[in-house]
N, C-alpha and C positions, 0 to 999 in steps of 0.2 A: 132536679132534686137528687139526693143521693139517700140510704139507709144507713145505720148503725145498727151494730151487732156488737156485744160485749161477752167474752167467752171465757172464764177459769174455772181452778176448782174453789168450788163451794161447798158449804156443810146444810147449806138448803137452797135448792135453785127455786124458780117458779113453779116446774112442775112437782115441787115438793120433795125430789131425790135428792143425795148428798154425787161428791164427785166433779169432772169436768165436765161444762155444759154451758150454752148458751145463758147469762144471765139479765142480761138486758135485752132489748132490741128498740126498732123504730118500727113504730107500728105502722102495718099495709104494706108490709115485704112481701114481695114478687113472691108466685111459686116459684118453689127449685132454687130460690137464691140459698135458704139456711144448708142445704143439703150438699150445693157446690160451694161454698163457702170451705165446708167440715174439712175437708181432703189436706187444706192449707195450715189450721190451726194444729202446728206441734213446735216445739223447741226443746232443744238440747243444749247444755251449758257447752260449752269449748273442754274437752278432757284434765286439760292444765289448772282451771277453773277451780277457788274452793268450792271441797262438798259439803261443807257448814257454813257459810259465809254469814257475813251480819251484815246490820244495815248499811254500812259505812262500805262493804266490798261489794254487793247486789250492782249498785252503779257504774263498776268496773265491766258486769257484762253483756255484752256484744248486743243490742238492739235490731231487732229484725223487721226489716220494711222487705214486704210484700207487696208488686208489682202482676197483676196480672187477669186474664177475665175471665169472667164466669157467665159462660152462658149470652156470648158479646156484651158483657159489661164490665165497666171497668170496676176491678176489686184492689183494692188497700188495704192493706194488713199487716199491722205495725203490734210486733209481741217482746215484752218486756219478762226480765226472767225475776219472778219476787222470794224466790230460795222456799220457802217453808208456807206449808197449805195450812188449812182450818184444825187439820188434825197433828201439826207440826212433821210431816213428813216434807220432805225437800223433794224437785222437783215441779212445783208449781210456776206456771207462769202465767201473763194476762194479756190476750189480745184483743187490739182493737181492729174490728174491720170497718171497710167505708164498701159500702157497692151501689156506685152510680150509673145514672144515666148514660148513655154512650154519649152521648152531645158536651156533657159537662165536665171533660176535659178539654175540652177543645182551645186553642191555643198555650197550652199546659206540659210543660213534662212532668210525670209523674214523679223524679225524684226532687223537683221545687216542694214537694212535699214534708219533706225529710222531718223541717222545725213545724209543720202549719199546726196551728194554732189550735187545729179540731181535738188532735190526741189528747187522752187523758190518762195518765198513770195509772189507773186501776178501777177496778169494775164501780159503777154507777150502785148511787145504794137504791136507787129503786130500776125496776126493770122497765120501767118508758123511757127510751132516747129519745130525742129531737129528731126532724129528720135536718139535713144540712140546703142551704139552699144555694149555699159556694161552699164552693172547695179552694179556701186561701192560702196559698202557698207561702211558707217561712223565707224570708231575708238574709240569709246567709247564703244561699246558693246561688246568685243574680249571675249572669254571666262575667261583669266588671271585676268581682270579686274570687269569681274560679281564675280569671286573666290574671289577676294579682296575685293571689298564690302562686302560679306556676310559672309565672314570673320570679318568684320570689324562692322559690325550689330550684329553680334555674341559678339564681345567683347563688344560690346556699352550696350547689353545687360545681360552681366555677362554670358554667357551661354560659356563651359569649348568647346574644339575641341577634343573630346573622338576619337579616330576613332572607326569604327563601333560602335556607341554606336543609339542604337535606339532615334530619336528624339522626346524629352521632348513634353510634351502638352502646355507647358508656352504659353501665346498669344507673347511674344516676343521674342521665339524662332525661328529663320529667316528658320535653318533645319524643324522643324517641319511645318514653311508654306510650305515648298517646298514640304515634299514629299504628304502633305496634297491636294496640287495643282497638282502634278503629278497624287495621282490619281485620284482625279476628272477628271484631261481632258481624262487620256486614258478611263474610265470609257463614257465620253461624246461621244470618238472616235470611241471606241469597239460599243456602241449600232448605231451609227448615228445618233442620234439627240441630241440636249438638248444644253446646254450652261454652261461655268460655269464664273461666274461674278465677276472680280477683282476692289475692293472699297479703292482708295487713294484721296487725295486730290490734288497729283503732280503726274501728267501723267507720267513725265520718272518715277518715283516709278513704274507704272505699266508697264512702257515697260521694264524696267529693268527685272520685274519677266515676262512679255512674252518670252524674251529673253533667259532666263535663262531656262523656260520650254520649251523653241523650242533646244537649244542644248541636254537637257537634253533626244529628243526623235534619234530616227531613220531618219533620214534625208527624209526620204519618207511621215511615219508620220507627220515629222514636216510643210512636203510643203503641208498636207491636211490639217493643223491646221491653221483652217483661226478663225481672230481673227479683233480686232477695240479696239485700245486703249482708243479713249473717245466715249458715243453716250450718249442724255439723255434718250434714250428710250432704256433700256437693255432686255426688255423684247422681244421687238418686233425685235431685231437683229437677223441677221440671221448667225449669227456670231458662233463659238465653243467658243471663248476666250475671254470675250466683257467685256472692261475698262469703268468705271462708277466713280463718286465726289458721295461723302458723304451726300452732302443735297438731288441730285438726287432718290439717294438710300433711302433714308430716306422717299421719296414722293411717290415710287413707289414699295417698300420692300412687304409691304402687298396684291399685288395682280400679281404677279410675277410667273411664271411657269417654273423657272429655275432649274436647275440640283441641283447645288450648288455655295453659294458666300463667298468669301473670303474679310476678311475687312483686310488690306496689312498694316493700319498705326499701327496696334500691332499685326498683323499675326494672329488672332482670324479667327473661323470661324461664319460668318455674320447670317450665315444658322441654322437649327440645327446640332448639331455635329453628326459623325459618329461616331457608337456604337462600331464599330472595330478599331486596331491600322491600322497603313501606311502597306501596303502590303510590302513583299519582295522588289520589283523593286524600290518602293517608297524610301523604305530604303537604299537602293543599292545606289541609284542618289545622294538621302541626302549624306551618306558617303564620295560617290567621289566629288562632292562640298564642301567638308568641308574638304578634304585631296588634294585640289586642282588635282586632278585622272583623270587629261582628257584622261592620256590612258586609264583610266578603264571607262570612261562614252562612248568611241568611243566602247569599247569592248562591254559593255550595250546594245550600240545603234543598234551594227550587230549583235551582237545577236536576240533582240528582234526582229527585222526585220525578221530576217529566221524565228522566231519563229511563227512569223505573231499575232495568238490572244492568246497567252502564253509569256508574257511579266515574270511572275514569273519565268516561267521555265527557260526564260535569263538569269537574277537574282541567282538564287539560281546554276545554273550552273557555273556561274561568279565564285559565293561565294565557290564553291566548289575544281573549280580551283584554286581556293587561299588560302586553306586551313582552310576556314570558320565554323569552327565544331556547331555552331549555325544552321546550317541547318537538318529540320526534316526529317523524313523517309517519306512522303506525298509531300515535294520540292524536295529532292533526285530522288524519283519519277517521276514526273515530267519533272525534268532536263536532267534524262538519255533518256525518250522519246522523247526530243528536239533533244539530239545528236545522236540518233540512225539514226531519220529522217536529220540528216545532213548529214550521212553515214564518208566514209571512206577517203573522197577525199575535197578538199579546205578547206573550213573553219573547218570543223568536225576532219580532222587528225591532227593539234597541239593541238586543244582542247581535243581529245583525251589523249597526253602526258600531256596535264596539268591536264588535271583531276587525272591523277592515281599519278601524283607530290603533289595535292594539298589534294588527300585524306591521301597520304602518312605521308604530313606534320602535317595534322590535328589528327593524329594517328589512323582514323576511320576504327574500324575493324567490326561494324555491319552495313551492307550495305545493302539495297532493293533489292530483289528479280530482279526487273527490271534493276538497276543497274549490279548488277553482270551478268546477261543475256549480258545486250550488252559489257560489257570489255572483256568478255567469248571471245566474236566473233574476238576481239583484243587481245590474248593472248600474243602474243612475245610484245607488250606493257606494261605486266605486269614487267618482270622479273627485269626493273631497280628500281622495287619499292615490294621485295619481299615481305612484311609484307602486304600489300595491295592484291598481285596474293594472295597469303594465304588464305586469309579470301573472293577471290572472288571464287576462284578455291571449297576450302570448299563448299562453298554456291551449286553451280551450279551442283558437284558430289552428296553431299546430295540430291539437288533437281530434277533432272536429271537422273536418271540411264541410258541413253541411251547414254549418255556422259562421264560415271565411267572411261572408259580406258585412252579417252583421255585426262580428268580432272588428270588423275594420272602420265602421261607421263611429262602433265607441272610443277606438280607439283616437281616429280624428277629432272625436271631439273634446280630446285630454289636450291635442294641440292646438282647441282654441285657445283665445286673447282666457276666455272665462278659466280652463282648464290650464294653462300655462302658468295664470296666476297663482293658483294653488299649491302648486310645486313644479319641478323642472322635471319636465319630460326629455323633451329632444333629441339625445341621441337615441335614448331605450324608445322611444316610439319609433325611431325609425330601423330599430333591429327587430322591435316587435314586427313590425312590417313584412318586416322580411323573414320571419321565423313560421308568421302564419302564411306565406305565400312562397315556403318551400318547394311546393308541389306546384306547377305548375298550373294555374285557370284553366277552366272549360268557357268555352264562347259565351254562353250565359252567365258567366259569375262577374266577367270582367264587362256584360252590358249593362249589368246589374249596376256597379261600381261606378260606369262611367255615367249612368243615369243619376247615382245618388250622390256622386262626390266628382262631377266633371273637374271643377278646378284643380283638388288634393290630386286627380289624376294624371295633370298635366306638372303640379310643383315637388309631391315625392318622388323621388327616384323610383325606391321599392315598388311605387304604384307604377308610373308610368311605362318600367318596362315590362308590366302585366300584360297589355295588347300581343305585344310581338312575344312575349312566349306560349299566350294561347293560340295565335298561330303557328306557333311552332308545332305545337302537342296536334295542331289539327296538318300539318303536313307530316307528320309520325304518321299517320293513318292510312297513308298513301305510299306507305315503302312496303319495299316487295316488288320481285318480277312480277310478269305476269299470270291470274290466274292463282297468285299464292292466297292463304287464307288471310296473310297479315293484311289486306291489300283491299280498300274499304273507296273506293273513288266517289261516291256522294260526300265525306265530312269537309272538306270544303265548299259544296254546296248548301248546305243545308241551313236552316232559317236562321238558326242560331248565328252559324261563321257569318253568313249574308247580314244578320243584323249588327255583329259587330263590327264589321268592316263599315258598313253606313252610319255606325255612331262614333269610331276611329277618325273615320273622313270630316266627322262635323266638329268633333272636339278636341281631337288628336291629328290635323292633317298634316303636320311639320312631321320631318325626323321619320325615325324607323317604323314606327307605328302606322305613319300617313302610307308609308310604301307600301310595308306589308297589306295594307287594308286596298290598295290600287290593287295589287296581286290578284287577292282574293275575289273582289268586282270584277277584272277582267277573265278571272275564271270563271266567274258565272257567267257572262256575258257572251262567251265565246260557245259553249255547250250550250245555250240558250238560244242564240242566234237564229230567226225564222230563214237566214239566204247565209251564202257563203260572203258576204261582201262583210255582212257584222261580223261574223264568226273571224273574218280575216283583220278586220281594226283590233279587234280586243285581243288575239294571238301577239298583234303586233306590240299594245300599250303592254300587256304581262310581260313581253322580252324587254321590253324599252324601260323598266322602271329600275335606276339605279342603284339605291339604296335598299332594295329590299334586301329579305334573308336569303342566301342561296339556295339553302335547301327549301323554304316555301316556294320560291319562285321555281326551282327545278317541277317541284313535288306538282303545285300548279302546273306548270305545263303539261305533263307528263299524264294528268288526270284528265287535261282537255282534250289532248291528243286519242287517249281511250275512247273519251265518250263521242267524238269527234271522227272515228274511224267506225261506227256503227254509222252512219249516215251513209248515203246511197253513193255511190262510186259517181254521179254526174257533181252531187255536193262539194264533194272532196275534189276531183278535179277542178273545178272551179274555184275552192279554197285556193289547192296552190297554186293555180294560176294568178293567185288574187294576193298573195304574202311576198314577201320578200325574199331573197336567193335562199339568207341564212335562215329562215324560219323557215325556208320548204323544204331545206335538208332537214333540217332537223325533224319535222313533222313528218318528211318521208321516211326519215330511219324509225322513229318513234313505232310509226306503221307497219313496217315492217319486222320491227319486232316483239309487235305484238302476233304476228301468223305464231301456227304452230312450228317447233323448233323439224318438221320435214318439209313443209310447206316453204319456209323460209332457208332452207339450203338444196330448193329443187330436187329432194329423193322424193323416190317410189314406192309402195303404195300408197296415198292418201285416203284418208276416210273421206260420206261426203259434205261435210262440214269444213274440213278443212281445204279440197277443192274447189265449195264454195267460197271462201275467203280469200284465196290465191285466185280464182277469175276476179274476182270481185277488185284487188287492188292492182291485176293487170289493167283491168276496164280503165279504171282509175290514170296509169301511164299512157294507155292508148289515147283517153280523149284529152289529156294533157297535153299531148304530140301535135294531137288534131289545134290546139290552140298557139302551136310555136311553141310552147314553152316544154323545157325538159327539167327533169333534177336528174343529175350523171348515176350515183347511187341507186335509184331508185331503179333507172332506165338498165343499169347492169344489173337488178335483180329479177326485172322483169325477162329479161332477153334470157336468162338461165332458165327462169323457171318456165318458159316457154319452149324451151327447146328440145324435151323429150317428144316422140312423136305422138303416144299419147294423152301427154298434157299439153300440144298442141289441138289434137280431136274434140278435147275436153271442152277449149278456149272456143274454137270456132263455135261450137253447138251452141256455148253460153251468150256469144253476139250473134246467135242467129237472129234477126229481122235486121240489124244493124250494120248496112254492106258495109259502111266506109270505117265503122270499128273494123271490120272483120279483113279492108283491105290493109288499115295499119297494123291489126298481126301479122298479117304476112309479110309486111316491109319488116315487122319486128325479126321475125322467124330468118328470114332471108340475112339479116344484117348478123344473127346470131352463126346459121351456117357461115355465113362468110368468114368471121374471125375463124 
């Protein structure tokens, strides 16, 4: 329900005084309403205005609607000026207030009011009002009809109906007042305070554009947007939206603290101008007012609402929905942090489908970082719009590595039969491909891959040479001399390489990948080995495999060799006795230079670590010898480093209990004097 209150001067009120005073009311008024009410009720004629008018000029002025609350309730207050009081002095005028329930606005803008049908020209002859049980709003404000006017202001002023066309600076471009007044008020709204001051000389002029900016907001916004179509004191209103005459303005322009003023009879702005164009939002409104778009100014409206102080980010979401290619990478931005915070549920999940329809339509394949994040989180949303998943799916692999697998599984599935139908992928999914797997795999991404997409793994390119360059990345691990930090001889061992080489082998064993993955097993297989006889087959398959990569297979041996020279010097004889010419030089030089760089050019002193490893790979040639077999290299490093006297003392001590070692140093010894 709502109250009335009727307020002028009288020559006897109720309480029996003469003067201005409440003369009616609706009985069982709130405490505190008549009292917050009071502060509202004044009017002033416009200066220009006669100061004897007759009845035929009163009508000429300016009607003052009050917008605003009392106490959280909403107050209406509409004062008419009647020229001459009970005692014929001028000056008199007669307001009617409304002060209703909070609830009984609700789906309402307050300047739907302007004609309703409540108002009464002047005081009630008795002091009981009704109370109101609606509050019906007059027919002249509908939204069709503010379209048609500014439509019609539009062509009165030559100005073309572009859609989306940014609104001109013309002062008699009706778009451009709007979104110029759009943003002033949210600007007045967003801080809380300030005002912004609309200048005509015919009031519905100005309530028309109140109107016009009260639909134009959030129906929430619009019920805080308190506003007064006339007052002559615009400065001192305590008003957001405050309607002012030309001469008024004229008297009081230069000492005025207002936000900003708009002069309505050519859409100029009164104020100085803004150095910026109409925001986003601003332009958004423009458009939908000029394409008559009340679905798109309600979509505006709930948007900006969730959005709460991100009105752009509405805006450029709207625009994005719609296929609006005019939108930056900074609003795109923006936009997707609105929708993210809307999440997945009401308003957020068909804005969701529109977005990925509307960027689809607009062709937009470089998308914000932020953007692609959040459609990520909505993948099966992408596929009816594949050109769009493409370039989001790209983005998020590229940027993402901890999401390569999964980015690649949607993205296969754009190149099904279902997914193909929908639009043409093909090339772009196979660049996509290759954009998210810039970087090189880890053993696990690509067992991952081969587990989830065996086939795609064997028929894209971009896929299938994923195997052989996570081999690659895991023989990187293994460069370095010896003893350097870069220098990691387990990553070719370890579960991960061991498992993808076993799932290369089963699903990939053709071609580069089948080889690299033989490499790999025969490196495990070789350091693994419980005797030297295994240790010597699988030395031999890693050398023997043709195709592999040079550098894995180097890197491979090279790690075997390592782990393969800690085993006990009867091991390792035995090995070479057991490999083949070229694999026991090799493996003897490998050996040798692993010693330390004194150990391996027979200088003096050695630590005893390092003497330990120099007996140790003598031992190694002597029982080599004992078996017939020699390697020429290895047998000239021994015969050096044996031939100090010394590091002969050293050697015998180390084969003590071992006569027939200790007699082949001395053939060694003896063959070294001799040269």
């Amino acid at each position: 329900m709502a109250w009335q209150l009727h307020y002028t001067s009288a020559r006897r009120g109720p309480t029996g005084r003469a003067g201005f005073q409440f003369v009616a009311e609706t009985p069982g008024l709130p405490d505190g309403v008549r009292a917050g009410v009071t502060p509202y009720l004044s009017y002033r004629p416009p200066p220009d205005a006669p100061l004897s008018p007759d009845d035929t000029e009163l009508d000429l002025f300016p009607v003052s609607l009050l917008y605003d609350r009392v106490d959280g309730r909403p107050l209406l207050l509409r004062c008419r000026y009647l020229g001459q009081d009970y005692s014929g002095r001028y000056g008199n005028f007669f307001a009617h207030a409304v002060v209703a329930e909070p609830g009984e606005l609700e789906g309402l803008r307050p300047a739907e009011l302007w004609h309703a049908p409540l108002w009464t020209h002047g005081p009630a002859p008795e002091p009981v009002l009704d109370e109101l049980d609606e509050l019906t709003p007059g027919a002249v404000l509908d939204p069709e009809a503010l379209a048609a006017w500014l439509a019609g202001s539009a062509a009165a002023s030559g100005e073309e109906a572009i859609p989306h066309a940014t609104p001109r600076n013309g002062s008699d471009d009706p778009y451009a007042t709007l979104a110029r007044l759009v943003d002033a008020v949210a600007g007045v709204l967003d801080q809380g305070h300030g005002r912004v001051v609309l200048i005509a000389g015919d009031v519905e002029l100005i309530v028309r554009w109140i109107a016009v900016v009260s639909y134009s907001l959030p129906v929430a916004a619009a019920a805080g947007l308190s506003f007064v179509t006339y007052t002559a004191d615009p400065d001192g209103a305590a008003q957001r939206l405050v309607g002012t005459t030309p001469d008024v303005w004229a008297a009081v322009r230069h000492h005025t603290s207002h936000a900003a003023a708009i002069d309505l009879r050519g859409g100029g702005t009164a104020a100085e101008p803004a150095l910026a164009g109409p925001s986003r939002f601003a332009r958004t409104v423009a458009d939908c007012w000029r394409d008559a778009d009340f679905a798109g100014l309600d979509a505006l409206a709930e948007l900006a609402h969730l959005s709460a102080a991100t009105p752009d980010g509405a805006a450029a979401l709207l625009a994005l929905c719609r296929g609006d290619a005019t939108v930056t990478a900074g609003e795109e931005e923006t936009a997707a942090r609105l929708l993210s915070r809307l999440g997945d549920a009401g308003p957020g999940s068909p804005l969701l489908d529109s977005l990925v329809s509307g960027l689809a339509e607009a062709g937009r394949r470089e998308l914000t970082a932020a953007t692609c994040d959040l459609l990520f989180e909505h993948a099966g949303r992408l596929r009816a719009a594949p050109s769009v998943a493409v370039a989001v799916l790209a983005s998020v692999g590229r940027r993402r590595p901890d999401r390569r697998v999964a980015v690649t599984g949607e993205l296969l599935r754009l190149g099904t039969r279902e997914g193909a139908e929908s639009g043409t992928v093909g090339g772009d999914l196979d660049a996509a491909l290759d954009a998210v797997w810039t970087t090189p795999p880890s053993a696990s991404e690509c067992v991952a891959l081969l587990d989830a997409h065996p086939a795609a793994m064997a028929e894209r390119p971009a896929l299938a040479a994923l195997p052989c360059r996570a081999f690659a990345l895991l023989a990187e691990s293994h460069a370095g001399p010896p003893g350097s930090a870069g220098r990691t001889d387990s990553a070719l061992a370890d579960a991960a390489a061991l498992q993808l080489a076993a799932r290369v082998r089963a699903v990939l064993p053709h071609g580069s990948a089948g080889c690299d993955a033989t490499v790999v097993q025969a490196h495990a297989d070789a350091i693994t080995a419980d005797g030297p006889q295994g240790a010597a087959r699988a030395l031999e398959e890693m050398t023997g495999v043709a195709g592999a990569n040079a550098r894995l297979a180097d890197a491979a041996f090279t790690g075997a060799a390592r782990r393969l020279c800690r085993r006990p010097p009867r091991f390792r004889a035995a090995l070479l006795a057991a490999v083949s010419t070229a694999v026991r030089a090799r493996l003897g030089g490998q050996w040798t230079a692993e010693l330390p760089g004194r150990a391996r050019a027979g200088r003096a002193p050695l630590r005893a670590a390092e003497i330990e490893q120099r007996n140790q790979l003598v031992e190694v040639v002597l029982r080599l010898r004992k078996r017939g077999v020699t390697e020429p290299a290895l047998e000239t490093w021994a015969r050096a480093a044996a031939a100090r006297w010394l590091a002969g003392r050293q050697l015998d001590s180390h084969l003590a209990g071992e006569p027939q070692l200790q007699a082949a140093l001395k053939d060694l010894l003896a063959e070294a004097r001799g040269r």
